[in-house]
N, C-alpha and C positions, 0 to 999 in steps of 0.2 A: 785325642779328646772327643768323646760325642755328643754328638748336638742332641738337646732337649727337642726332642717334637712336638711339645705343645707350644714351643716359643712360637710364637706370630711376629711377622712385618703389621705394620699399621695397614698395609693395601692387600695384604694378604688375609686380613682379615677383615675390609670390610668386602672385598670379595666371595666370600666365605659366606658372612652374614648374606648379604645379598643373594645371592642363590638359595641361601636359607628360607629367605624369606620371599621370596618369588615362588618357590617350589612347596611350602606353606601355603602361604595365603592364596595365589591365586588373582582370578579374575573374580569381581563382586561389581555393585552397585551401588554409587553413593548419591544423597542427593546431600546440597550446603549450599551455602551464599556464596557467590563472588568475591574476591581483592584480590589488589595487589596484580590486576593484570598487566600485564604486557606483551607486544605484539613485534618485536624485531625486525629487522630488515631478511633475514635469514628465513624467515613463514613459521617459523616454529612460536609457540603460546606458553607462556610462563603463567602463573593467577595462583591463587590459594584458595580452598576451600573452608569455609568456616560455620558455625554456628555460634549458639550465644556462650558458649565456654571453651572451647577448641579449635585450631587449624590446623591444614597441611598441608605442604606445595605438592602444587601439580605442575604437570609439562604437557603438553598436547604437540605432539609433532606432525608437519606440515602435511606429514601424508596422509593422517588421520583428520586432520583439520580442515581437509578441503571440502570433505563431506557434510560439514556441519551446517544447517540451511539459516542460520543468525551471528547477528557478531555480537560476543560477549560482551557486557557490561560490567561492571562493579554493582555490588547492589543486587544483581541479579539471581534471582534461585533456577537451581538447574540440579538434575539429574544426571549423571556421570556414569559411565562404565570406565573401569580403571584396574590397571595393575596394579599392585601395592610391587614396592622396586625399592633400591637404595640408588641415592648419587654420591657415588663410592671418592670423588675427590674432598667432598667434604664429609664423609661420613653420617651424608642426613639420609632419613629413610624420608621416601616419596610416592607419589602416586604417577603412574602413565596414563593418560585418559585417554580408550581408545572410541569412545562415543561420548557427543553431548546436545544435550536437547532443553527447553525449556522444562520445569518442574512441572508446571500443570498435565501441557500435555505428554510428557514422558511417565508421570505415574500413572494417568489414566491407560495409556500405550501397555506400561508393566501389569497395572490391576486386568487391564483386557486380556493377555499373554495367561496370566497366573490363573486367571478363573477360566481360559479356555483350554488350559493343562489339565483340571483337576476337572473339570465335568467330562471332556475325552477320558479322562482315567476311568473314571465313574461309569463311563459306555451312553453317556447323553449324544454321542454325533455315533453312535453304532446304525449301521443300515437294518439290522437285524431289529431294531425297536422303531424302523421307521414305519409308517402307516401308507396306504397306498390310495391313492387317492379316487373317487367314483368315476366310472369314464363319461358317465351322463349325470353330473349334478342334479337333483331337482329345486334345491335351495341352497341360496348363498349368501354367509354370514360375512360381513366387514366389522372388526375391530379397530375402528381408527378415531380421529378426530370428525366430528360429523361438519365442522366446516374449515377443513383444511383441504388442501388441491390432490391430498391420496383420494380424499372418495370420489371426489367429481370427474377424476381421470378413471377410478375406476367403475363409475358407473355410465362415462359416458363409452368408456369400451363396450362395456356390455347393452347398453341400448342399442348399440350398432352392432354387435354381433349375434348378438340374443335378448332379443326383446321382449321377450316373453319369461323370461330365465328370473323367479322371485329371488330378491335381495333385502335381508335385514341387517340393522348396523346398530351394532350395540357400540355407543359415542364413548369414549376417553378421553383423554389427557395421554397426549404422545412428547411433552418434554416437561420437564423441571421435576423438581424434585419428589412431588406427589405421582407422579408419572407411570414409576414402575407399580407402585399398589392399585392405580386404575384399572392397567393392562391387565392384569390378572385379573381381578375382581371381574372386568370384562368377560375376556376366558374361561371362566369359571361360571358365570350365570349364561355362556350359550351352553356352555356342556350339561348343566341343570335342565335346563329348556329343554335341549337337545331336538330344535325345531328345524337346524340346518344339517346339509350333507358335510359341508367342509366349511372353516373359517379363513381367511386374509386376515393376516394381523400386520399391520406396518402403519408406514406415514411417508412424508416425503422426505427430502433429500436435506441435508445439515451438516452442522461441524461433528466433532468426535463429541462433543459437549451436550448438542442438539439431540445424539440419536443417543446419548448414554441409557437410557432406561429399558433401551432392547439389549444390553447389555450387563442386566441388574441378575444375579442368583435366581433371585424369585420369579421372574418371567419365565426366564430358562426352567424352570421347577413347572413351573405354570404350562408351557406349551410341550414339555414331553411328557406332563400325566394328564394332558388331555386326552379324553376318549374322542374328538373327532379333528380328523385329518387337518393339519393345519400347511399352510403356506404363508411361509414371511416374504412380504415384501416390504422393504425398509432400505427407502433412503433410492441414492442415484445405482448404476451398474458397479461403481469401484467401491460399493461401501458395502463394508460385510461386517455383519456384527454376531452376537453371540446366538440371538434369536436366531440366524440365520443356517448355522450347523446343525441347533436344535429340532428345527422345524421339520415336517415330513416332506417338505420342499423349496426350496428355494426359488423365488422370483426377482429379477435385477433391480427391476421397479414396479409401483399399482398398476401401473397400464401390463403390465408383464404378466403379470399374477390376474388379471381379468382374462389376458388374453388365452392363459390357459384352463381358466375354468369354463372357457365360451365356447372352444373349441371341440371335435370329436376323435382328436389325435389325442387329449390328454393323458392317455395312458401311455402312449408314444413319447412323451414328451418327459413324463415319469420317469418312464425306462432309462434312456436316457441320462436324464438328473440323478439318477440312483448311480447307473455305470459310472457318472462323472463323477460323483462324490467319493466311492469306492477308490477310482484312479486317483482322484487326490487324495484321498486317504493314505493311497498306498504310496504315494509319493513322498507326503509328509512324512511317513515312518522313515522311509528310503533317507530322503534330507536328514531326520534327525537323527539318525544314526550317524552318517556321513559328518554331522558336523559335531557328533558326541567326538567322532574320531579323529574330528578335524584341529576339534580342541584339544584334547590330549599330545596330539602330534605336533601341535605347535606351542603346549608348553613345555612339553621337551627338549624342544628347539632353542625356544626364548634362553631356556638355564646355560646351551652353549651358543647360540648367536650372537655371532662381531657385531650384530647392530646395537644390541646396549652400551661396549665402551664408545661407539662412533658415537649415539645421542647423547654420550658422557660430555663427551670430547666437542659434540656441536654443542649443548649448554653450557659449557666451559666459554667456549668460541660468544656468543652469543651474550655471556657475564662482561667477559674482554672489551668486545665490542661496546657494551650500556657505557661499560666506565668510560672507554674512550670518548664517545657521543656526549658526556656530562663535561668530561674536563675540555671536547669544545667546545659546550654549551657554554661553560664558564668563562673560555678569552672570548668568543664572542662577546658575552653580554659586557664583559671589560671594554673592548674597542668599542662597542656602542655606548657606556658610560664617558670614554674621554672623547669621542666624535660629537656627544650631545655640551659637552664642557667646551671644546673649538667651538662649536656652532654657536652658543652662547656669548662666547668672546668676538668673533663674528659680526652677530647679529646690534652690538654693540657698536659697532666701529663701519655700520653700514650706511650708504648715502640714503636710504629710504627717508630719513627723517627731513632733510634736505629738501629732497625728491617732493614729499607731500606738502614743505613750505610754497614749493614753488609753483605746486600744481593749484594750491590757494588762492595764489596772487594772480594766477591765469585764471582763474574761473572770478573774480572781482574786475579783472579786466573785461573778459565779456561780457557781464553787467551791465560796466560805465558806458559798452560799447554799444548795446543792445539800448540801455537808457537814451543815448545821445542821437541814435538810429530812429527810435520816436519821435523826438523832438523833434530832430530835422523835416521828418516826414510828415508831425503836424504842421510845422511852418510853411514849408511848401503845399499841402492841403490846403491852408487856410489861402496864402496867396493865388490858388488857382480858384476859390472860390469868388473872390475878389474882380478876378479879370473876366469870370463869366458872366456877373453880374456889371461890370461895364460895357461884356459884351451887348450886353442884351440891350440895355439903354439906347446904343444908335440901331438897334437891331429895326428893321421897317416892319417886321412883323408887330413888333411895338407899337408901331405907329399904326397899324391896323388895328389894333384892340381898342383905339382911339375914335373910332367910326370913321378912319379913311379906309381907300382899296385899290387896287392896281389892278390899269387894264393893260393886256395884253394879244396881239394879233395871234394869229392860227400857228404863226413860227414864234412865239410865245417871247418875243417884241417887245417890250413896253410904250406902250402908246404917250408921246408928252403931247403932240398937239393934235388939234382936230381938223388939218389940212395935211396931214396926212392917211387921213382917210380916206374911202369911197366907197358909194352902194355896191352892196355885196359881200363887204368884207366881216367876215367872223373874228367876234372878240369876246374874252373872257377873261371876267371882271372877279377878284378874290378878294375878298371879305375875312376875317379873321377867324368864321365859323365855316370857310366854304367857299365856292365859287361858283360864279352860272354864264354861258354862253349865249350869246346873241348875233345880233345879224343886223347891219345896215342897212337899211327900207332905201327905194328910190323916193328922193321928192317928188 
Protein backbone atom coordinates (compact mmCIF):
# COMPACT_ATOMS: atom_id res chain seq x y z
CA UNK A 1 0.00 0.00 0.00
CA UNK A 2 1.52 3.73 -0.52
CA UNK A 3 1.63 6.19 1.58
CA UNK A 4 -0.11 9.64 0.51
CA UNK A 5 2.74 12.32 0.69
CA UNK A 6 0.81 15.05 1.47
CA UNK A 7 -0.31 13.32 4.75
CA UNK A 8 1.57 15.36 7.58
CA UNK A 9 2.54 14.43 11.32
CA UNK A 10 1.32 17.36 13.61
CA UNK A 11 5.38 18.15 14.11
CA UNK A 12 6.14 17.56 10.77
CA UNK A 13 4.20 20.02 9.88
CA UNK A 14 4.67 22.64 12.05
CA UNK A 15 8.22 22.13 11.21
CA UNK A 16 7.46 22.71 7.90
CA UNK A 17 5.49 25.94 8.61
CA UNK A 18 8.30 27.20 10.63
CA UNK A 19 10.97 27.20 8.02
CA UNK A 20 8.26 28.54 5.97
CA UNK A 21 7.97 31.22 7.73
CA UNK A 22 11.42 32.08 8.81
CA UNK A 23 12.72 31.80 5.27
CA UNK A 24 9.50 34.35 4.29
CA UNK A 25 9.57 36.72 6.56
CA UNK A 26 12.70 37.25 7.81
CA UNK A 27 14.44 39.75 10.02
CA UNK A 28 12.03 43.36 10.46
CA UNK A 29 11.49 45.83 13.09
CA UNK A 30 8.79 46.16 15.36
CA UNK A 31 7.97 48.69 17.71
CA UNK A 32 4.57 47.84 20.67
CA UNK A 33 4.01 48.05 24.33
CA UNK A 34 5.23 45.75 26.85
CA UNK A 35 3.26 42.58 28.85
CA UNK A 36 3.24 39.83 30.22
CA UNK A 37 7.01 39.88 30.93
CA UNK A 38 8.90 37.58 32.62
CA UNK A 39 12.43 37.06 33.55
CA UNK A 40 13.42 33.26 34.61
CA UNK A 41 15.93 31.80 36.50
CA UNK A 42 17.43 30.45 33.23
CA UNK A 43 18.29 34.56 31.71
CA UNK A 44 16.16 33.91 28.90
CA UNK A 45 12.88 36.90 28.59
CA UNK A 46 9.47 35.86 27.80
CA UNK A 47 6.79 39.47 27.30
CA UNK A 48 4.36 40.18 24.46
CA UNK A 49 4.28 42.84 22.28
CA UNK A 50 1.04 44.70 21.91
CA UNK A 51 -0.89 47.72 20.59
CA UNK A 52 -4.38 48.88 20.98
CA UNK A 53 -5.85 45.87 19.02
CA UNK A 54 -3.13 43.03 18.65
CA UNK A 55 -0.40 40.92 20.23
CA UNK A 56 2.37 38.45 19.95
CA UNK A 57 4.83 36.53 22.20
CA UNK A 58 8.21 37.14 22.21
CA UNK A 59 11.32 35.48 23.66
CA UNK A 60 14.60 37.21 24.01
CA UNK A 61 17.35 34.82 24.78
CA UNK A 62 20.00 35.45 27.29
CA UNK A 63 22.54 35.76 24.74
CA UNK A 64 20.94 38.55 22.96
CA UNK A 65 19.66 40.02 26.21
CA UNK A 66 22.70 40.76 27.83
CA UNK A 67 23.38 43.49 25.45
CA UNK A 68 20.39 45.32 26.20
CA UNK A 69 21.42 48.71 28.30
CA UNK A 70 17.50 48.76 30.42
CA UNK A 71 15.39 46.27 32.20
CA UNK A 72 12.08 45.96 30.56
CA UNK A 73 8.93 46.94 32.08
CA UNK A 74 5.22 46.28 31.36
CA UNK A 75 3.86 49.48 30.01
CA UNK A 76 6.79 50.12 28.38
CA UNK A 77 7.23 51.07 24.47
CA UNK A 78 10.03 49.77 22.86
CA UNK A 79 11.37 49.18 19.46
CA UNK A 80 12.33 45.51 18.64
CA UNK A 81 14.40 43.81 15.98
CA UNK A 82 13.00 40.27 15.81
CA UNK A 83 12.64 37.07 13.82
CA UNK A 84 9.22 36.13 13.00
CA UNK A 85 9.74 31.99 14.03
CA UNK A 86 7.12 29.45 15.28
CA UNK A 87 7.35 27.51 18.80
CA UNK A 88 6.57 24.32 17.09
CA UNK A 89 5.59 22.40 20.51
CA UNK A 90 2.63 24.29 20.65
CA UNK A 91 2.10 25.34 17.27
CA UNK A 92 2.03 29.20 17.97
CA UNK A 93 4.00 31.42 15.63
CA UNK A 94 6.33 33.86 17.48
CA UNK A 95 8.82 36.50 17.45
CA UNK A 96 12.81 36.16 18.47
CA UNK A 97 14.02 39.51 19.54
CA UNK A 98 17.44 39.77 18.56
CA UNK A 99 17.63 43.71 19.65
CA UNK A 100 15.85 45.95 22.06
CA UNK A 101 15.86 49.50 22.88
CA UNK A 102 13.55 52.25 24.30
CA UNK A 103 11.03 53.59 21.45
CA UNK A 104 12.02 57.23 21.64
CA UNK A 105 15.50 56.80 21.30
CA UNK A 106 15.53 53.77 18.99
CA UNK A 107 13.32 55.57 16.37
CA UNK A 108 15.25 58.55 16.43
CA UNK A 109 18.45 55.86 16.16
CA UNK A 110 16.24 54.15 12.96
CA UNK A 111 15.05 57.85 11.46
CA UNK A 112 18.96 58.79 11.82
CA UNK A 113 20.13 55.31 9.93
CA UNK A 114 17.26 55.79 7.18
CA UNK A 115 17.99 59.49 6.20
CA UNK A 116 21.65 58.84 6.39
CA UNK A 117 21.09 55.75 3.67
CA UNK A 118 19.01 57.73 1.31
CA UNK A 119 21.09 61.20 1.11
CA UNK A 120 24.53 58.80 0.81
CA UNK A 121 22.28 57.27 -2.05
CA UNK A 122 21.75 60.66 -3.34
CA UNK A 123 25.80 61.38 -3.34
CA UNK A 124 25.13 64.31 -0.15
CA UNK A 125 28.49 62.61 1.82
CA UNK A 126 30.43 62.27 -2.07
CA UNK A 127 33.99 63.88 -1.56
CA UNK A 128 33.48 64.89 -5.28
CA UNK A 129 30.77 67.72 -4.10
CA UNK A 130 32.80 68.53 -1.24
CA UNK A 131 34.28 72.25 -1.23
CA UNK A 132 37.67 72.96 -0.25
CA UNK A 133 38.28 75.18 2.09
CA UNK A 134 40.68 78.92 1.90
CA UNK A 135 44.13 78.11 3.28
CA UNK A 136 44.15 81.98 4.48
CA UNK A 137 40.56 82.89 5.54
CA UNK A 138 39.96 86.52 5.42
CA UNK A 139 36.40 86.39 7.06
CA UNK A 140 34.69 84.06 9.43
CA UNK A 141 31.17 83.33 9.55
CA UNK A 142 29.56 81.40 12.85
CA UNK A 143 26.03 79.93 12.72
CA UNK A 144 25.35 79.15 16.19
CA UNK A 145 23.49 80.22 19.22
CA UNK A 146 24.88 83.83 19.91
CA UNK A 147 24.92 83.05 23.68
CA UNK A 148 25.70 79.55 23.96
CA UNK A 149 29.28 78.08 25.06
CA UNK A 150 29.91 77.08 20.84
CA UNK A 151 30.64 80.75 20.15
CA UNK A 152 32.64 81.86 23.17
CA UNK A 153 34.82 78.64 22.78
CA UNK A 154 34.94 79.52 19.46
CA UNK A 155 35.89 82.92 19.57
CA UNK A 156 37.95 82.71 22.49
CA UNK A 157 40.26 80.35 20.24
CA UNK A 158 40.41 82.59 17.79
CA UNK A 159 41.38 85.72 19.88
CA UNK A 160 44.24 83.69 20.91
CA UNK A 161 45.36 82.45 17.67
CA UNK A 162 44.29 85.10 15.35
CA UNK A 163 43.31 88.26 16.53
CA UNK A 164 43.11 90.05 14.00
CA UNK A 165 41.09 87.29 11.98
CA UNK A 166 37.18 89.31 11.29
CA UNK A 167 34.14 87.21 12.73
CA UNK A 168 30.41 87.47 12.02
CA UNK A 169 27.71 85.34 13.71
CA UNK A 170 24.58 85.11 12.11
CA UNK A 171 22.54 83.88 15.79
CA UNK A 172 19.92 80.81 15.74
CA UNK A 173 18.25 78.48 17.60
CA UNK A 174 20.38 75.20 17.71
CA UNK A 175 17.53 72.87 19.49
CA UNK A 176 13.81 72.40 19.78
CA UNK A 177 11.66 72.13 17.30
CA UNK A 178 11.84 75.58 15.43
CA UNK A 179 15.56 74.74 15.37
CA UNK A 180 16.16 73.14 12.05
CA UNK A 181 14.18 76.18 10.02
CA UNK A 182 16.50 78.67 11.88
CA UNK A 183 19.68 76.93 10.84
CA UNK A 184 18.83 77.22 7.45
CA UNK A 185 17.38 80.40 7.11
CA UNK A 186 20.93 81.27 8.85
CA UNK A 187 22.74 79.55 5.97
CA UNK A 188 21.06 80.87 3.50
CA UNK A 189 21.26 84.70 4.41
CA UNK A 190 25.25 84.28 4.83
CA UNK A 191 25.24 82.84 1.30
CA UNK A 192 23.01 85.98 0.14
CA UNK A 193 25.54 88.24 1.85
CA UNK A 194 28.10 86.28 0.87
CA UNK A 195 30.45 88.65 3.13
CA UNK A 196 32.46 85.59 4.50
CA UNK A 197 35.24 83.05 3.24
CA UNK A 198 33.79 79.96 5.12
CA UNK A 199 30.84 79.40 7.73
CA UNK A 200 30.87 77.09 11.35
CA UNK A 201 27.73 75.85 11.64
CA UNK A 202 27.31 73.72 15.04
CA UNK A 203 26.56 74.13 18.88
CA UNK A 204 27.62 72.32 21.78
CA UNK A 205 27.48 69.00 23.02
CA UNK A 206 23.85 67.09 23.98
CA UNK A 207 21.61 64.28 24.03
CA UNK A 208 20.60 62.56 20.49
CA UNK A 209 17.31 64.77 21.26
CA UNK A 210 19.42 68.09 21.97
CA UNK A 211 21.42 67.84 18.68
CA UNK A 212 18.27 66.48 16.42
CA UNK A 213 17.99 69.58 14.27
CA UNK A 214 21.71 68.84 12.63
CA UNK A 215 19.95 65.94 11.73
CA UNK A 216 16.61 67.46 10.02
CA UNK A 217 16.45 66.79 5.76
CA UNK A 218 16.54 70.51 5.41
CA UNK A 219 19.69 71.38 7.07
CA UNK A 220 21.47 68.68 5.18
CA UNK A 221 19.55 70.38 1.93
CA UNK A 222 20.85 73.62 3.37
CA UNK A 223 24.63 72.94 3.99
CA UNK A 224 25.29 71.03 0.60
CA UNK A 225 23.63 73.80 -1.71
CA UNK A 226 25.51 76.24 0.01
CA UNK A 227 27.88 78.12 -2.30
CA UNK A 228 30.53 78.64 0.78
CA UNK A 229 32.56 76.12 2.34
CA UNK A 230 30.98 74.95 5.40
CA UNK A 231 32.51 73.07 8.66
CA UNK A 232 30.14 71.50 11.06
CA UNK A 233 31.15 71.50 14.36
CA UNK A 234 28.35 69.96 16.56
CA UNK A 235 28.27 68.71 19.79
CA UNK A 236 31.33 66.59 21.76
CA UNK A 237 34.18 64.26 19.68
CA UNK A 238 31.81 61.04 19.77
CA UNK A 239 28.73 62.85 18.36
CA UNK A 240 28.28 62.68 14.66
CA UNK A 241 25.28 63.77 13.21
CA UNK A 242 24.03 64.18 9.75
CA UNK A 243 25.33 67.86 9.20
CA UNK A 244 28.39 66.33 9.90
CA UNK A 245 28.81 63.95 6.52
CA UNK A 246 27.24 66.64 4.77
CA UNK A 247 29.51 69.32 5.45
CA UNK A 248 32.73 70.18 3.46
CA UNK A 249 34.32 69.38 6.78
CA UNK A 250 34.17 68.02 9.84
CA UNK A 251 35.32 69.34 13.26
CA UNK A 252 34.92 67.10 16.68
CA UNK A 253 34.05 70.31 18.54
CA UNK A 254 33.86 74.75 18.14
CA UNK A 255 37.07 74.89 19.75
CA UNK A 256 38.23 72.21 16.75
CA UNK A 257 36.67 74.01 13.94
CA UNK A 258 38.38 77.55 15.21
CA UNK A 259 41.38 75.77 15.52
CA UNK A 260 41.27 75.04 12.02
CA UNK A 261 40.25 78.04 10.58
CA UNK A 262 43.17 80.06 12.67
CA UNK A 263 45.66 77.99 11.47
CA UNK A 264 48.19 78.00 8.24
CA UNK A 265 48.13 74.08 7.99
CA UNK A 266 44.45 74.20 7.07
CA UNK A 267 44.63 72.93 3.96
CA UNK A 268 46.82 70.24 5.62
CA UNK A 269 44.44 69.55 7.71
CA UNK A 270 41.82 69.27 4.80
CA UNK A 271 43.79 66.89 3.18
CA UNK A 272 43.59 64.87 5.53
CA UNK A 273 39.71 64.98 6.54
CA UNK A 274 39.11 64.37 2.96
CA UNK A 275 41.69 61.11 2.96
CA UNK A 276 39.81 60.15 6.07
CA UNK A 277 36.36 60.35 4.90
CA UNK A 278 37.24 58.58 1.67
CA UNK A 279 38.80 55.50 4.03
CA UNK A 280 35.75 55.60 5.90
CA UNK A 281 33.81 55.76 3.08
CA UNK A 282 35.41 52.93 1.84
CA UNK A 283 35.08 50.94 4.68
CA UNK A 284 31.47 51.54 5.27
CA UNK A 285 30.96 50.04 1.72
CA UNK A 286 33.44 47.20 2.75
CA UNK A 287 31.14 46.64 6.08
CA UNK A 288 28.08 46.80 4.20
CA UNK A 289 28.64 44.44 1.98
CA UNK A 290 30.18 42.02 4.40
CA UNK A 291 27.32 42.18 6.50
CA UNK A 292 24.64 42.21 3.43
CA UNK A 293 26.48 38.67 3.25
CA UNK A 294 26.68 38.22 6.70
CA UNK A 295 23.04 38.32 6.80
CA UNK A 296 22.16 36.03 4.10
CA UNK A 297 24.75 33.46 5.44
CA UNK A 298 23.18 33.46 8.66
CA UNK A 299 19.63 33.09 7.36
CA UNK A 300 20.49 30.22 5.82
CA UNK A 301 21.83 28.90 8.66
CA UNK A 302 19.02 29.93 11.09
CA UNK A 303 16.54 27.50 8.56
CA UNK A 304 19.00 24.39 9.55
CA UNK A 305 20.51 25.35 13.02
CA UNK A 306 20.02 23.00 16.26
CA UNK A 307 19.77 26.18 18.10
CA UNK A 308 15.96 26.71 17.30
CA UNK A 309 14.84 23.26 18.75
CA UNK A 310 17.46 23.80 21.89
CA UNK A 311 15.55 27.59 22.43
CA UNK A 312 12.32 25.17 21.77
CA UNK A 313 13.42 22.95 24.30
CA UNK A 314 14.99 25.86 26.83
CA UNK A 315 11.20 27.61 26.55
CA UNK A 316 9.77 24.34 27.11
CA UNK A 317 12.43 24.04 30.13
CA UNK A 318 11.71 27.48 31.47
CA UNK A 319 7.26 26.91 31.06
CA UNK A 320 8.09 23.57 33.40
CA UNK A 321 9.97 25.36 35.49
CA UNK A 322 7.09 28.76 36.19
CA UNK A 323 4.69 25.95 36.77
CA UNK A 324 6.74 24.33 39.24
CA UNK A 325 7.81 27.80 41.08
CA UNK A 326 3.70 28.48 41.29
CA UNK A 327 2.58 25.08 42.74
CA UNK A 328 5.45 26.06 45.33
CA UNK A 329 4.28 29.26 45.64
CA UNK A 330 0.99 27.77 46.50
CA UNK A 331 2.17 24.94 49.61
CA UNK A 332 4.08 27.68 50.73
CA UNK A 333 1.53 30.31 51.00
CA UNK A 334 -0.78 27.06 52.62
CA UNK A 335 1.97 26.53 55.53
CA UNK A 336 2.09 30.12 56.17
CA UNK A 337 -1.89 30.12 56.16
CA UNK A 338 -2.05 27.13 58.95
CA UNK A 339 1.52 28.59 60.75
CA UNK A 340 -0.56 32.06 61.10
CA UNK A 341 -3.91 29.87 62.44
CA UNK A 342 -1.05 27.94 65.28
CA UNK A 343 0.23 31.33 65.90
CA UNK A 344 -3.17 32.52 66.67
CA UNK A 345 -4.16 29.73 68.82
CA UNK A 346 -0.78 30.36 70.53
CA UNK A 347 -1.03 33.78 71.11
CA UNK A 348 -4.13 32.95 72.98
CA UNK A 349 -2.91 30.64 75.41
CA UNK A 350 0.12 32.91 76.18
CA UNK A 351 1.35 34.04 79.83
CA UNK A 352 1.84 37.83 78.32
CA UNK A 353 -1.47 38.70 79.76
CA UNK A 354 -0.37 37.48 83.22
CA UNK A 355 2.85 38.86 82.56
CA UNK A 356 1.58 42.70 82.04
CA UNK A 357 -0.87 42.06 85.28
CA UNK A 358 2.00 41.64 87.07
CA UNK A 359 4.15 44.10 85.67
CA UNK A 360 1.15 46.51 86.99
CA UNK A 361 1.24 45.63 90.37
CA UNK A 362 5.19 46.32 90.35
CA UNK A 363 5.01 49.51 89.03
CA UNK A 364 2.07 50.50 91.93
CA UNK A 365 4.39 49.19 94.26
CA UNK A 366 7.12 51.49 93.46
CA UNK A 367 4.80 54.25 93.78
CA UNK A 368 3.61 53.34 97.34
CA UNK A 369 7.32 52.94 97.57
CA UNK A 370 8.57 56.04 96.17
CA UNK A 371 5.47 57.85 98.20
CA UNK A 372 6.42 56.46 101.62
CA UNK A 373 10.46 57.29 100.74
CA UNK A 374 9.09 61.11 100.84
CA UNK A 375 7.49 61.06 103.67
CA UNK A 376 10.07 59.51 105.65
CA UNK A 377 12.56 61.95 104.23
CA UNK A 378 10.25 64.98 105.09
CA UNK A 379 9.94 63.69 108.60
CA UNK A 380 13.45 63.28 109.26
CA UNK A 381 14.06 66.94 107.50
CA UNK A 382 11.80 68.41 109.62
CA UNK A 383 13.27 66.68 112.78
CA UNK A 384 16.73 67.88 111.89
CA UNK A 385 15.38 71.18 111.49
CA UNK A 386 14.23 71.00 115.03
CA UNK A 387 17.59 69.94 116.53
CA UNK A 388 19.43 72.89 114.87
CA UNK A 389 17.41 75.25 115.96
CA UNK A 390 17.96 73.85 119.68
CA UNK A 391 21.28 73.81 118.71
CA UNK A 392 21.57 77.12 118.29
CA UNK A 393 19.74 78.33 121.58
CA UNK A 394 22.73 77.27 123.82
CA UNK A 395 24.89 78.05 121.06
CA UNK A 396 27.45 81.14 122.81
CA UNK A 397 27.45 82.73 119.62
CA UNK A 398 23.92 83.46 120.61
CA UNK A 399 24.92 84.87 123.40
CA UNK A 400 27.11 87.21 121.67
CA UNK A 401 24.49 88.77 119.48
CA UNK A 402 23.26 89.63 123.10
CA UNK A 403 25.96 92.29 123.50
CA UNK A 404 28.23 89.79 125.49
CA UNK A 405 32.00 88.72 124.06
CA UNK A 406 34.76 86.46 124.80
CA UNK A 407 38.21 87.04 125.54
CA UNK A 408 40.75 85.12 124.75
CA UNK A 409 44.80 84.98 125.29
CA UNK A 410 47.45 84.68 122.16
CA UNK A 411 46.93 80.56 122.71
CA UNK A 412 43.34 81.52 122.09
CA UNK A 413 42.47 80.54 125.97
CA UNK A 414 39.47 81.77 127.26
CA UNK A 415 40.19 84.24 129.86
CA UNK A 416 37.53 83.63 133.28
CA UNK A 417 39.54 85.65 135.63
CA UNK A 418 41.51 88.75 135.81
CA UNK A 419 44.52 87.24 138.04
CA UNK A 420 45.31 85.42 135.53
CA UNK A 421 46.58 87.92 133.71
CA UNK A 422 49.85 90.22 133.51
CA UNK A 423 51.42 93.30 131.79
CA UNK A 424 52.16 92.29 128.50
CA UNK A 425 49.82 89.86 127.70
CA UNK A 426 47.87 89.99 124.36
CA UNK A 427 44.08 89.36 124.15
CA UNK A 428 41.37 89.14 121.77
CA UNK A 429 38.09 90.00 122.49
CA UNK A 430 35.15 88.65 119.79
CA UNK A 431 32.09 90.47 119.49
CA UNK A 432 29.37 88.99 117.19
CA UNK A 433 30.35 91.42 114.21
CA UNK A 434 34.29 90.76 114.92
CA UNK A 435 37.04 90.84 117.09
CA UNK A 436 40.01 93.30 118.16
CA UNK A 437 43.28 92.54 119.82
CA UNK A 438 44.96 94.28 122.75
CA UNK A 439 47.66 94.53 125.04
CA UNK A 440 48.08 94.74 128.82
CA UNK A 441 49.66 98.25 129.93
CA UNK A 442 52.14 98.21 132.93
CA UNK A 443 50.61 100.02 135.99
Amino acid sequence: MLTNPNIYTVTHLNASVRQLIESEMGTLWLTGEISNFVAPASGHWYLSLKDSRSQVRCAMFKGNNRRVTFRPANGQQVLAKVRVTMYEPRGEYQLVIESLSPAGDGLLQQQYEQLKASLDAQGYFAQAHKKALPLHAKKIGIVTSSTGAAVHDILTVLERRSPNLPVIIYPTLVQGAQAASAIVNAINIANQRNEVDLLIVGRGGGSLEDLWCFNEASVAHAIFNSQLPIISAVGHEIDVTIADFVADMRAPTPSAAAELVSQDQAHLHQQVTNLSNRLNKAIQTQLSKKQHQQRYLEQALMSQHPQHKLQQQSQKLDELNLRLNQAVNRHIDQQKLHLTQLTGRLQSRSPVHKLTAMQQQQRNLQTRLHSAMQRRLQQDHSQLQNLVQQLQTVSPLATLTRGYSITQNDKHQVITSVSKLKPGDKLITRFTDGEIQSTIDPA
